[in-house]
TORMIMI-917919 format. One line per 3 residues: number of its first residue (from 1); for each residue x, y, z of C-alpha. Coordinates in steps of 0.2 Angstrom, whole numbers, always signed. Example, Ala and Ser with C-alpha at 12.3 -4.5 7.8 and 13.67 -1.06 7.14 Angstrom:
residues 2
1 = +62 -22 +39  +68 -5 +36 $
//
This chain:
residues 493
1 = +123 +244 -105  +132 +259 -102  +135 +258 -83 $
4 = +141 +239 -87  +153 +244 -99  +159 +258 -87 $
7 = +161 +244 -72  +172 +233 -85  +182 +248 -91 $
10 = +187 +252 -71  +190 +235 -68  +202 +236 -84 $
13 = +211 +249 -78  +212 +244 -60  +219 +227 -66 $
16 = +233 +235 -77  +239 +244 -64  +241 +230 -53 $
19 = +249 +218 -66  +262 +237 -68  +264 +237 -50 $
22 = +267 +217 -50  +278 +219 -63  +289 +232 -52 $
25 = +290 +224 -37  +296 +206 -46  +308 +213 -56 $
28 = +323 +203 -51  +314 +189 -40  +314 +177 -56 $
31 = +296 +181 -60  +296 +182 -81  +287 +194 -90 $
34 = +278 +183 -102  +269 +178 -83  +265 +194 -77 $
37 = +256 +195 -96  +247 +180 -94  +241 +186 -77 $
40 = +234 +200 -86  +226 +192 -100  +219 +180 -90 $
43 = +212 +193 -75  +205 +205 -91  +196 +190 -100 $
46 = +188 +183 -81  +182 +202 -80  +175 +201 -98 $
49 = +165 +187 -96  +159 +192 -80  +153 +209 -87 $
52 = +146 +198 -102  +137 +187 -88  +131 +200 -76 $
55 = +113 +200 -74  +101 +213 -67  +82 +215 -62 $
58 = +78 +216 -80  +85 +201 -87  +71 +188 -84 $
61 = +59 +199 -93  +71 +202 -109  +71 +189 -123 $
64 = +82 +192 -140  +72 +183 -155  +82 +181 -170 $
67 = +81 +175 -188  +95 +177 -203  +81 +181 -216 $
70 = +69 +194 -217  +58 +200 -202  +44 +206 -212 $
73 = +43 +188 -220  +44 +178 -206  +26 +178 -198 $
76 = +31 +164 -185  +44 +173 -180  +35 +189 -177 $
79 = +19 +180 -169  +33 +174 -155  +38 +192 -152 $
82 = +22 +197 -149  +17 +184 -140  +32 +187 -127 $
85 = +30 +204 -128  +10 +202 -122  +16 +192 -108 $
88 = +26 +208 -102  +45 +201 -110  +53 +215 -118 $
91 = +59 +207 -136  +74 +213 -145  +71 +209 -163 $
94 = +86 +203 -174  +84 +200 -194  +84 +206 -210 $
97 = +73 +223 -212  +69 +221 -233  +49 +221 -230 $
100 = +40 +231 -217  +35 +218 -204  +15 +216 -198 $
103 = +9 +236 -190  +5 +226 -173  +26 +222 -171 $
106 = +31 +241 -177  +19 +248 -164  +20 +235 -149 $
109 = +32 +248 -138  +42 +231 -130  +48 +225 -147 $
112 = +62 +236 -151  +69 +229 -172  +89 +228 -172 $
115 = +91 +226 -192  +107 +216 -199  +113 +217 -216 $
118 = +113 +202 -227  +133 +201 -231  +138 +197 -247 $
121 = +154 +190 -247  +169 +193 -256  +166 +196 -274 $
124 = +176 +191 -291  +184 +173 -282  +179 +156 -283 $
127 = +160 +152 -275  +166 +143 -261  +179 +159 -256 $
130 = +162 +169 -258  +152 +157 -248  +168 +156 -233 $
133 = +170 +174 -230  +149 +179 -231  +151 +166 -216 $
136 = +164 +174 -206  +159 +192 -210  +139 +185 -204 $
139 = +147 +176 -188  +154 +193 -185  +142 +204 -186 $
142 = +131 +191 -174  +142 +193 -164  +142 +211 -163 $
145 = +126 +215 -162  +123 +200 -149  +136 +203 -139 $
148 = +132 +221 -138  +115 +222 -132  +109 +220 -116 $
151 = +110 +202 -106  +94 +190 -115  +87 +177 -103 $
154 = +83 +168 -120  +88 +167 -136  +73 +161 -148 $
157 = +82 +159 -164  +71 +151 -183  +81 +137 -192 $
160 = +82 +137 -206  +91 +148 -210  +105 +144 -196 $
163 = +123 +146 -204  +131 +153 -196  +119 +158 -184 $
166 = +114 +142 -173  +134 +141 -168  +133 +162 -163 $
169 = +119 +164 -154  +125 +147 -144  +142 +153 -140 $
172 = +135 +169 -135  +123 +161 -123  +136 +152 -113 $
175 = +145 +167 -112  +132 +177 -104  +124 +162 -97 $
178 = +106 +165 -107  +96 +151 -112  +96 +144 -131 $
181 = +78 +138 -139  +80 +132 -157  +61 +134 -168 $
184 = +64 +122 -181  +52 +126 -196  +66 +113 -209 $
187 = +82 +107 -210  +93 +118 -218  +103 +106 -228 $
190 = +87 +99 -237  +83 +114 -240  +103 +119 -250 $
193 = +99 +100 -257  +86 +106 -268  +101 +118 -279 $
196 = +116 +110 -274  +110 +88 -273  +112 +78 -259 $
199 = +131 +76 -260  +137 +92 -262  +149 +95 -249 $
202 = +142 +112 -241  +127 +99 -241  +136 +89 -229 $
205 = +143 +99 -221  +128 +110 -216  +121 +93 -212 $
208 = +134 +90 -201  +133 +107 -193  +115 +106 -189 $
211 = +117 +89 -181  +131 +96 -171  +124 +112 -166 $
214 = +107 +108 -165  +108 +96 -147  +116 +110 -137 $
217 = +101 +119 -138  +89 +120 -122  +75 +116 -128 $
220 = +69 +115 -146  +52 +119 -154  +44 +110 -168 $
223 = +33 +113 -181  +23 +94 -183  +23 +80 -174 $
226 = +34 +70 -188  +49 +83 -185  +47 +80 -168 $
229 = +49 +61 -168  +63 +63 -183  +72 +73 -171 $
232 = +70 +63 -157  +74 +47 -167  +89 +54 -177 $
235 = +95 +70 -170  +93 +65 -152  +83 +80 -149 $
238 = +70 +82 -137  +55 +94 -145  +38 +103 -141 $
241 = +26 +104 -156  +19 +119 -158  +9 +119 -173 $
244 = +8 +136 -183  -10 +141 -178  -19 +158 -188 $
247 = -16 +174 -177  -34 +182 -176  -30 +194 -191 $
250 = -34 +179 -200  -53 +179 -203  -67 +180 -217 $
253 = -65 +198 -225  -82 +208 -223  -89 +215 -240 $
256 = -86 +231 -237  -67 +227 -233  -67 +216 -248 $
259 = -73 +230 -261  -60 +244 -253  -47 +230 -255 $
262 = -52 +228 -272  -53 +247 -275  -35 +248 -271 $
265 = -29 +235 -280  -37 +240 -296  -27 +256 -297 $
268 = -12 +246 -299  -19 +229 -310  -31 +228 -323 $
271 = -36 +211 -317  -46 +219 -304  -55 +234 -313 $
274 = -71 +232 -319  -73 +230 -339  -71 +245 -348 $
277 = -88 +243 -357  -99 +246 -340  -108 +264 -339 $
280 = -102 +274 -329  -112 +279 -312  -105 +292 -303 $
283 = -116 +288 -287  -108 +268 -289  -91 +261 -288 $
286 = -86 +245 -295  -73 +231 -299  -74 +217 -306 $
289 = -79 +207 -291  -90 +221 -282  -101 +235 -283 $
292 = -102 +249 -271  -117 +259 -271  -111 +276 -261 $
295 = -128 +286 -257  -133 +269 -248  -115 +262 -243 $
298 = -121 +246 -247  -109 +232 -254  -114 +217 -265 $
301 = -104 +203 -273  -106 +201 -293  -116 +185 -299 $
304 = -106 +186 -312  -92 +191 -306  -75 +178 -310 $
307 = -68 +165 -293  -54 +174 -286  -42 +160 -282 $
310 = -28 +163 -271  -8 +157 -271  +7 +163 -260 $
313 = +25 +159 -261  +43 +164 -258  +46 +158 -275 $
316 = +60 +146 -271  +63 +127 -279  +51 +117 -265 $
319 = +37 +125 -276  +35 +122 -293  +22 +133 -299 $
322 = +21 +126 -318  +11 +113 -309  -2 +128 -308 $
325 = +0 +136 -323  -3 +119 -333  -17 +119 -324 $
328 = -25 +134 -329  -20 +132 -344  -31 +115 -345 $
331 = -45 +123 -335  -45 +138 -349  -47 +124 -360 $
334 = -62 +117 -353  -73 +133 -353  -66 +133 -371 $
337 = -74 +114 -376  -92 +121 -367  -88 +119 -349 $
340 = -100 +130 -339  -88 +137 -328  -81 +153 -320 $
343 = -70 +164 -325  -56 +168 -315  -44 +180 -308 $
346 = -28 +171 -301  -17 +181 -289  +1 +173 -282 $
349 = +7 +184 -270  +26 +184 -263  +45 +187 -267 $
352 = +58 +177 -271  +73 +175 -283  +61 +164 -295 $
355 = +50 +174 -298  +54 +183 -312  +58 +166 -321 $
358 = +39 +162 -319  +33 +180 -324  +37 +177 -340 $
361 = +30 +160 -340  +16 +170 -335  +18 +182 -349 $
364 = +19 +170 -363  +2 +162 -358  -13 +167 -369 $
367 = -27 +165 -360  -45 +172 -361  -55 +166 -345 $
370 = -42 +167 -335  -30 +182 -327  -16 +179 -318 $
373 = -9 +194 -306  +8 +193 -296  +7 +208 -282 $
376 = +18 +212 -267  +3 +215 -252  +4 +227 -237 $
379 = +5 +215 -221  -9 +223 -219  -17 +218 -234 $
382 = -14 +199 -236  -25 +194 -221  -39 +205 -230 $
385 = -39 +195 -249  -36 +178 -239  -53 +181 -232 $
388 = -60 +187 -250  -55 +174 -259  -66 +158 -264 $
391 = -51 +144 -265  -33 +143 -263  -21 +134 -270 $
394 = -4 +127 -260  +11 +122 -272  +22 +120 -256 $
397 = +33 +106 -256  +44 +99 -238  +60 +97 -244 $
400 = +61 +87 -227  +44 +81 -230  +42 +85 -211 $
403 = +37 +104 -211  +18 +111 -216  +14 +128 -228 $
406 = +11 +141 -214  -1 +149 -230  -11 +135 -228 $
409 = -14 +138 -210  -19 +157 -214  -30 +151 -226 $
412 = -40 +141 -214  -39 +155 -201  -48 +163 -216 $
415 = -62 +149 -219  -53 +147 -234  -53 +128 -244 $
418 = -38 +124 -250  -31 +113 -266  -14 +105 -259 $
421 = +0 +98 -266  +3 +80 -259  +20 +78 -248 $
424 = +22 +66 -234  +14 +74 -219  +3 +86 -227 $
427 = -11 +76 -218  -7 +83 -202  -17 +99 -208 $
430 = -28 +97 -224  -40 +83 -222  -45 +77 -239 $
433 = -65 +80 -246  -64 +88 -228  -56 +106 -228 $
436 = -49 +103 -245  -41 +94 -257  -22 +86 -261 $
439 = -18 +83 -280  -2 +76 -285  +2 +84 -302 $
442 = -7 +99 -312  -21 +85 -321  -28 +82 -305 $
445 = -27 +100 -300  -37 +107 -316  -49 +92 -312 $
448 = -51 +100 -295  -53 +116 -301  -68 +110 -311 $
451 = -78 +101 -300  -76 +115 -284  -78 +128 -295 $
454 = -95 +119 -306  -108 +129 -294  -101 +144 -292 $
457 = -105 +157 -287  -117 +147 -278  -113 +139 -259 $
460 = -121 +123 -263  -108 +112 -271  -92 +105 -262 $
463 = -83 +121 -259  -98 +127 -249  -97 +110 -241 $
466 = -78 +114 -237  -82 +131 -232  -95 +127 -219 $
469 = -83 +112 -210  -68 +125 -207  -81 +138 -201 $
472 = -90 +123 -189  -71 +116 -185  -62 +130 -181 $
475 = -46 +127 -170  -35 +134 -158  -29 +152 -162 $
478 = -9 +155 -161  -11 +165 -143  -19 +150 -134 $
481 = -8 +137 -143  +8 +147 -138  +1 +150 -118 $
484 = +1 +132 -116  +17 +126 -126  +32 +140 -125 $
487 = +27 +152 -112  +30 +136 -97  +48 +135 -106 $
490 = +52 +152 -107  +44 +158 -90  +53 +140 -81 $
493 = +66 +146 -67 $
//
């Protein structure tokens, strides 16, 4: 970078003094000034661009993958920089830094992390003179930090979110002549539809920007095969499915692993101790759903140990998790009418801006048989209680209807059965009475609860059923699935 910028500063000069020495030598023979300026202006901006496009030995092997949102919560994202960067590409990471991302990115020595701010705006105006100037203040600091680094053969950029960012990183591949590949896990503006309704004008006009912006693209991932043929049909788009597929942290949680899991969580959340009345043993360790016995470092579950069920969100309007705490509330209500069923312990992990709202929702519940825990996992951690739980629970709502819950995808990685909330593609990935189940409102999700959780802890009953098709059926890993459909697109001459 430096040696270019060195090259370009020469080349400056050199021109400067040969639009002076111009200057001199037509004075008087009717060429104008303004001429020998635009000569100038013209020779500096050609330089510029060819210092912008000037590609060495290294450039083929350098891809720049970008999101506007937060790396540590962008597992797709972070899949494809590790992906590229086992296939010898050395991956410049552009995104928000508020959560730590997985330990495999931080310590992977070709992914080097660029972190952008989220800009705010201006403050104290009217929203939309907020909104207008947290654009142009974004575009430029894409434009900074793109511009400055080396030249990318590709730029591999998530939408949503994409304003301003689809039109920045385009722009800055026709400057330096790098090649644009557009993931589309939504569309943004269904997405602003949910606060703002269908015919706000941001609305349209992010619809408008995205159908604008989004055909200059090279080439254009996918994440089904419905957004595929929408974009096809509507956007004129040509796309490649790749499915989101478990990356091989996702698996079933050995006991041991599950009990120090436990252990930990317990410190900080009462739902996870065990109860208070229990003897203590100093030679045992327990919780609520273990038992560690430490002279014979033997692990067993608790037969009477509560069904840890199992939720994630980002907390934003496509989930409505009254739907869930109705639920509960009902199943609650059938242990109370004679029900012979398990307690439970219900964790919702994730961050988002509504999560306080539901909190106290939360809070203001009184319920006996079941707990209700809202954590922030370590990267690290979540794989671990995916494969400890016994049943998870997907409120995830498409606001396109054309995108699939990348949790639910973990979740089977984990061999874990799922109850889904029904939207128009969702059959692309849970396979009713196959993996799971899809309920359309919280009655037929407390229904479910019942009968999956009737023979528990016992493996017997339709959940062991469940259990046993995703262990028997398991599919293609996120390595393979990538090796076949991005690396041809990113490696093509």
């Amino acid at each position: 970078m430096a040696t270019r910028c060195t090259c370009t500063a020469s080349l400056a000069v050199f021109a400067l003094i040969a639009a002076l020495l111009i200057a001199f030598y037509t004075a008087g023979s009717g060429v104008t000034c303004s001429a020998v300026s635009l000569t100038v202006v013209t020779v500096l901006v050609s330089l510029w661009l060819w210092s912008l496009r000037r590609r060495n030995g290294g450039t083929d092997r350098r891809v720049c993958v970008l999101v506007l949102g937060d790396i540590g919560r962008s597992p797709r994202m972070q899949y494809h920089a590790l992906s590229l960067s086992k296939h010898g590409y050395n991956v410049t990471f552009v995104g928000f830094l508020d959560t730590k991302p997985h330990q495999d990115v931080l310590r992977e020595e070709k992914i080097s992390i660029v972190p952008i701010i989220e800009v705010k705006g201006v403050r104290g105006g009217p929203k939309i003179l907020t909104y207008v100037t947290k654009v142009i203040l974004q575009c430029l600091q894409l434009l900074h930090v793109l511009l400055k680094m080396e030249t990318q053969s590709h730029i591999l950029m998530q939408n949503p979110p994409g304003l301003p960012s689809i039109a920045v990183a385009w722009l800055v591949c026709v400057l330096r002549g790098s090649r644009f590949v557009i993931d589309w896990h939504n569309y943004g503006y269904t997405v602003m539809a949910l606060s703002h309704g269908q015919t706000h004008p941001l609305v349209r006009l992010a619809k408008w920007y995205e159908h604008f912006f989004g055909p200059l693209a090279t080439h254009n991932l996918c994440v089904t095969n419905a957004m595929k043929v929408d974009l096809q049909k509507n956007w004129g788009i040509k796309a490649t499915t790749l499915y989101d597929r478990p990356a091989s942290i996702f698996r079933e949680t050995p006991l041991k692993l599950q009990h120090e899991l436990f252990m930990r969580l317990a410190k900080a959340y009462p739902q996870f101790q065990s109860k208070e009345s229990e003897e203590v043993e100093v030679q045992v360790e327990r919780t609520v759903f273990s038992v560690c016995d430490l002279a014979g470092d033997t692990v067993t579950l608790r037969t009477e140990r509560p069904a840890l069920l199992l939720s994630s969100t980002s907390w934003t309007e496509d989930e409505d998790f009254s739907v869930l705490l109705t639920a509960l509330e009902e199943y609650e209500g059938f242990i109370g009418g004679g029900a012979s069923l398990p307690s439970l312990v219900c964790v919702i992990t994730g961050k988002g801006p509504q999560k306080e709202h539901y909190r106290k929702l939360i809070d203001s519940l009184h319920l006996e048989h079941v707990k209700i825990c809202t954590p922030w996992l370590e990267a690290e951690d979540y794989p671990v209680l995916l494969g400890s739980a016994d049943l998870g629970v997907c409120l995830h709502k498409s606001s396109s209807g054309l995108d699939l819950p990348m949790k639910v995808v973990d979740m089977f990685g984990c061999c874990l059965p799922v109850c889904a909330i029904h939207f128009n593609c969702l059959h692309e990935l849970v396979k009713h009475e196959e993996n799971g189940l899809i309920f359309r409102d919280s009655r037929e999700l407390a229904e479910q609860l019942k009968s999956l959780l009737s023979e528990f802890p016992g493996s017997g009953g339709r959940l062991g059923v469940f259990r046993r098709n995703l262990r028997t059926s398991r599919g293609q890993r996120w390595d393979d699935n990538w090796d076949q459909n991005v690396l041809p697109l990113i490696s093509a001459p």
